[in-house]
C-alpha positions as CSV (number, residue, x, y, z in Angstrom):
1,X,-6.6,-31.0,51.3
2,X,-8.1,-33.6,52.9
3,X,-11.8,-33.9,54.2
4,X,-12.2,-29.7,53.8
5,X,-9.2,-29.6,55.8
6,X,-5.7,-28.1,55.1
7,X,-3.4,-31.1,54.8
8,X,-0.1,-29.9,56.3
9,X,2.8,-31.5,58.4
10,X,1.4,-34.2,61.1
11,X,3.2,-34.9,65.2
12,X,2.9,-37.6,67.4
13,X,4.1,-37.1,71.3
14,X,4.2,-39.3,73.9
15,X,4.9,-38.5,77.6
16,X,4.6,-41.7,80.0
17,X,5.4,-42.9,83.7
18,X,7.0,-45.7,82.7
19,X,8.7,-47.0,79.3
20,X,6.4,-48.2,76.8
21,X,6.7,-49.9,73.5
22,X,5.4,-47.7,70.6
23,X,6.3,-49.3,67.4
24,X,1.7,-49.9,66.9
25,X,1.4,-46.4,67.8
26,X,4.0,-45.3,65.4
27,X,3.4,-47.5,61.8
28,X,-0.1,-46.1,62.1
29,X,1.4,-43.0,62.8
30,X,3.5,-43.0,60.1
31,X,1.0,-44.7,57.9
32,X,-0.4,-41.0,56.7
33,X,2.7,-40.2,55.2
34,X,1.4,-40.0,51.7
35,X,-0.4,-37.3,52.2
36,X,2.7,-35.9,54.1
37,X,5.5,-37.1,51.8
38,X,8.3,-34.9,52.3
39,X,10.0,-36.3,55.0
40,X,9.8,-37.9,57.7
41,X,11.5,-38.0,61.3
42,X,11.6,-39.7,65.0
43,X,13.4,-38.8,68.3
44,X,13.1,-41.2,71.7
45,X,14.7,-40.8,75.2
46,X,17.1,-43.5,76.1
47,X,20.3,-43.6,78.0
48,X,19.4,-39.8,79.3
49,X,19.8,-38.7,75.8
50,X,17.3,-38.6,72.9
51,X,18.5,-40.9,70.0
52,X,17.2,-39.0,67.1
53,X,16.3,-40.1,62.7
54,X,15.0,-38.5,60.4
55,X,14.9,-38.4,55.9
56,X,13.7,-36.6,53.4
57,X,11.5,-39.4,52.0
58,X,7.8,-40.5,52.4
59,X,8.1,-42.6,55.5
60,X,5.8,-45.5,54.1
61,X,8.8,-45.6,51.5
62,X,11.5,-45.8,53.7
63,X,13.6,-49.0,54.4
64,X,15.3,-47.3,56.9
65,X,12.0,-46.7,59.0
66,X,10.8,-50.0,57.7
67,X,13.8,-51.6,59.8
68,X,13.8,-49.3,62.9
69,X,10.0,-50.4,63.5
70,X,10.8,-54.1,63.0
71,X,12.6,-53.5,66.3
72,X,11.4,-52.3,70.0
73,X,11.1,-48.7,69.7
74,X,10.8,-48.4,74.2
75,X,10.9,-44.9,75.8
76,X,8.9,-43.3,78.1
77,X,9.1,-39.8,76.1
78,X,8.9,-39.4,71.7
79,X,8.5,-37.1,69.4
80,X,7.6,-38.0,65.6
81,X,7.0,-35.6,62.4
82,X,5.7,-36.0,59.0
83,X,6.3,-33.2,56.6
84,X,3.8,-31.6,54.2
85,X,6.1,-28.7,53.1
86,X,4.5,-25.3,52.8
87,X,8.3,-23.7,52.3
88,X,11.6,-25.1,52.1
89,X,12.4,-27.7,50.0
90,X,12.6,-31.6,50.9
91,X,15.6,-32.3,52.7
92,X,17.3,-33.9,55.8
93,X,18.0,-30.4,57.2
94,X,14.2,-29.6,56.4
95,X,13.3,-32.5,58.2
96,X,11.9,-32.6,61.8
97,X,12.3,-33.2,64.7
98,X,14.7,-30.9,65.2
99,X,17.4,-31.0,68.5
100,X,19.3,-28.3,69.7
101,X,21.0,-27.7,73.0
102,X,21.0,-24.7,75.3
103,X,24.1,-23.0,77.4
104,X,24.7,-25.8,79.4
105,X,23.8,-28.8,77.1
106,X,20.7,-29.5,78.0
107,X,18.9,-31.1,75.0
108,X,15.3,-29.6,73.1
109,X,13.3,-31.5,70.9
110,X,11.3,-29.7,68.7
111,X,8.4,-30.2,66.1
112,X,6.3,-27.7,64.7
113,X,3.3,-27.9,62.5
114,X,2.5,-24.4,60.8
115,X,4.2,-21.9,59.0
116,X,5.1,-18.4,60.4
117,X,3.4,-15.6,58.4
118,X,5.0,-12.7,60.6
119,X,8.5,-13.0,59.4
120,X,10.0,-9.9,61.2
121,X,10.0,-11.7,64.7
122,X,12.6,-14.6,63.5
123,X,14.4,-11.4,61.8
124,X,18.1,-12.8,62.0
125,X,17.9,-16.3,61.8
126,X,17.9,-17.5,58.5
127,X,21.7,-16.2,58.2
128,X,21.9,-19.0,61.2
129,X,19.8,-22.0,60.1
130,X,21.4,-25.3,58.2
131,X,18.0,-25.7,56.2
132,X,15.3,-23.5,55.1
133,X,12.5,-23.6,57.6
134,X,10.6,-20.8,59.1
135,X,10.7,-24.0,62.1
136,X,14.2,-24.1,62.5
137,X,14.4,-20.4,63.1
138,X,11.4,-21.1,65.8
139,X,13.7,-23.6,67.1
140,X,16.9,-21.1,67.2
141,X,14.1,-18.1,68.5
142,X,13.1,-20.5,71.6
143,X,16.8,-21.7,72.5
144,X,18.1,-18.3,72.3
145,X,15.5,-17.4,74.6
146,X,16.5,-20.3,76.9
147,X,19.9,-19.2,76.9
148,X,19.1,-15.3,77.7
149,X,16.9,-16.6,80.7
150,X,20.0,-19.0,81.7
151,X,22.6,-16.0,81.6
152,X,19.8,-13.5,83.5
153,X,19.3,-15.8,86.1
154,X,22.7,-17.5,86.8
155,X,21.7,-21.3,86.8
156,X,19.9,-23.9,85.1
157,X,16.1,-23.2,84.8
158,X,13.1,-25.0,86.9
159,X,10.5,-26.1,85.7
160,X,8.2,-23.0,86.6
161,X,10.8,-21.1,84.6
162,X,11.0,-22.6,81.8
163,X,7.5,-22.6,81.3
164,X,7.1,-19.2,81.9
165,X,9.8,-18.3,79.4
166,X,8.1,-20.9,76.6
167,X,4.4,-19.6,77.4
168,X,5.4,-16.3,76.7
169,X,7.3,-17.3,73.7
170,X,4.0,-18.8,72.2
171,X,2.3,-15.5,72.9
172,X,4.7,-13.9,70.7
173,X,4.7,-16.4,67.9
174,X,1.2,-17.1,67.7
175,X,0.8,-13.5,66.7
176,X,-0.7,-13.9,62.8
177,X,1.2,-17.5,63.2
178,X,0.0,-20.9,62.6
179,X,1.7,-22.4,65.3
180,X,1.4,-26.7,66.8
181,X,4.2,-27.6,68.7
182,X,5.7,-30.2,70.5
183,X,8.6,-29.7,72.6
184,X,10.5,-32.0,74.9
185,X,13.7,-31.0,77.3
186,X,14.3,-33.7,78.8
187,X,11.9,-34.1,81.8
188,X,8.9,-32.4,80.2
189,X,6.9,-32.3,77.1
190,X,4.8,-29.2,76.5
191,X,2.8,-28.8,73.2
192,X,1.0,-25.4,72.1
193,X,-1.9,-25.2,69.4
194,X,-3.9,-22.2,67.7
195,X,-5.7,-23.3,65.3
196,X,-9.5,-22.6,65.0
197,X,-10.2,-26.4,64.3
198,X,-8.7,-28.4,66.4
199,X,-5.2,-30.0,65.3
200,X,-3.6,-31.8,68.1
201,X,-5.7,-34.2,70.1
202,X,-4.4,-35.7,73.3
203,X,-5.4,-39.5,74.5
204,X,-5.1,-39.6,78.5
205,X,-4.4,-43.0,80.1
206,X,-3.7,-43.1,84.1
207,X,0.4,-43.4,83.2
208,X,1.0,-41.8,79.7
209,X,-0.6,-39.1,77.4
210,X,-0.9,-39.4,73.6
211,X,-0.4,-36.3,71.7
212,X,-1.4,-36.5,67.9
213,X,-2.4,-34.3,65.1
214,X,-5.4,-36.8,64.2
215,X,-6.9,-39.4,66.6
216,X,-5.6,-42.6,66.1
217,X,-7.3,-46.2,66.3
218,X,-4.7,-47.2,69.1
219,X,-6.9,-46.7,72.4
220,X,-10.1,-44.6,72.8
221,X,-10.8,-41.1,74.4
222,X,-8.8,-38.7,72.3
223,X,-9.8,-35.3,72.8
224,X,-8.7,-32.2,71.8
225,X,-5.8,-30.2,73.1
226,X,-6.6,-26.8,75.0
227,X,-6.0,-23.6,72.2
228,X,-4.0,-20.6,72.6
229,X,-2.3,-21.3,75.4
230,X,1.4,-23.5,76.7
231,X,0.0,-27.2,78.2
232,X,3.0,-29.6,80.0
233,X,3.4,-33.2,81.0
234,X,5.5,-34.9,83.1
235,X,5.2,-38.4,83.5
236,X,2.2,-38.8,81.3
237,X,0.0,-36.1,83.4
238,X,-0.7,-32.8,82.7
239,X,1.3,-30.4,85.0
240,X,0.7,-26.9,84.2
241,X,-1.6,-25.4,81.3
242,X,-0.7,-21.6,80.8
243,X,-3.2,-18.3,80.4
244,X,-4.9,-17.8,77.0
245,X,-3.3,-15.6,74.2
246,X,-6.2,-15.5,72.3
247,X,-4.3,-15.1,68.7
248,X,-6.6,-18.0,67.5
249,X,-5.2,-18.8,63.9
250,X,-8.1,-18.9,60.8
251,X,-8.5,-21.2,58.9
252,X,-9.9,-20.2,55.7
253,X,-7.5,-17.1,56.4
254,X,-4.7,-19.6,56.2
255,X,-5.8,-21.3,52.9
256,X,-5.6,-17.4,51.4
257,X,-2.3,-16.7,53.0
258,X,-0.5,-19.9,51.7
259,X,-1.8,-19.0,48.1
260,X,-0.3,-15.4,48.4
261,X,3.0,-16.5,49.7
């Protein structure tokens, strides 16, 4: 731990109008990684696609990162990880962000932060994964979900659908969860928190929001992300923020579960 706090995997989102550069944003970012060591990963938009890379090393360690930040890093949407490993070991399939596609090849980005304590409801999906996440199977659980909502309703989903389908999702797997996402399909980012401290902060500028675990020394006015419930952006404003689940996740509870499992 850190600070009395539970040091655990860290994300970074951005979601702006317009493309910015991001490589400040992302060394300082990235700069925590020893307390976050086992792996490390980053996923930007460009060309309509994301462009996605990822180790199992601490980042600070990493050449490869090293280089990729000694160039431009523009896009108007990313998602970056830093892994603090509560299960599975330290891989490249462990690492995050993960990307997965639905039914009709739409892309998802997806990063979590948490561990899933309530392993009946991703029942299935280990037989499936190419690592040994509990987040990979949340990433499988949410596509599959995607894909049944796709098939029901005969076309690709809107916007107001796909929320609905992901809000509900987070009801479910906030349930005795410890659950901080960010996820990006394409046009939206939408980010979920439960935590009874806050752990994911959001810095709002009038053409871009900054989604991070901690604040970070890059721009004032970070405050924290609304709990229990599905928040979207779209061209760095919010857009939607779904109802409350109220499945809050403990702290100090967490801290005794980890030991026991």
């Amino acid at each position: 731990m850190r600070g009395n706090k539970v040091t655990m995997c860290e994300i970074l989102a951005i979601n702006s109008k317009h493309v910015l550069r991001a490589n400040r944003m992302l060394r300082e970012f990235f700069s925590d990684s020893p307390f976050h060591p086992h792996g490390w990963g980053l996923a930007w938009y460009e060309h309509d696609r994301f462009a996605l890379h990822k180790e199992p090393l601490t980042a600070v360690d990493s050449n490869f990162l090293s280089c990729l930040l000694d160039e431009p890093i523009r896009a108007n949407r990313i998602i970056a990880h830093i892994r603090n490993a509560t299960r599975g070991v330290m891989s490249f399939e462990n690492c995050h962000p993960f990307v997965g596609t639905d039914m009709l090849g739409d892309q998802w980005v997806i990063a979590h932060n948490g561990t899933i304590f309530n392993d009946g409801l991703l029942s299935g999906y280990d037989q499936w994964i190419a690592g040994t996440t509990d987040s990979e199977q949340v990433v499988l659980f949410l596509l599959d979900l995607i894909d049944t909502a796709i098939q029901r309703i005969g076309r690709r989903l809107s916007f107001d659908e796909r929320f609905v389908v992901l809000s509900r999702a987070m009801n479910t797997l906030s349930d005795f969860n410890k659950l901080n996402l960010a996820i990006d399909d394409g046009e939206y980012t939408y980010v979920h928190t439960n935590t009874q401290s806050p752990t994911l902060f959001v810095r709002q500028t009038a053409s871009a929001a900054f989604l991070c675990t901690r604040p970070l020394s890059t721009g004032e006015g970070w405050k924290p992300v609304s709990q229990c419930r599905l928040v979207a952006y779209r061209e760095g404003r919010m857009v939607r923020m779904g109802p409350s689940h109220g499945h809050t996740f403990d702290d100090n509870l967490y801290l005794r579960m980890l030991a026991a499992s």
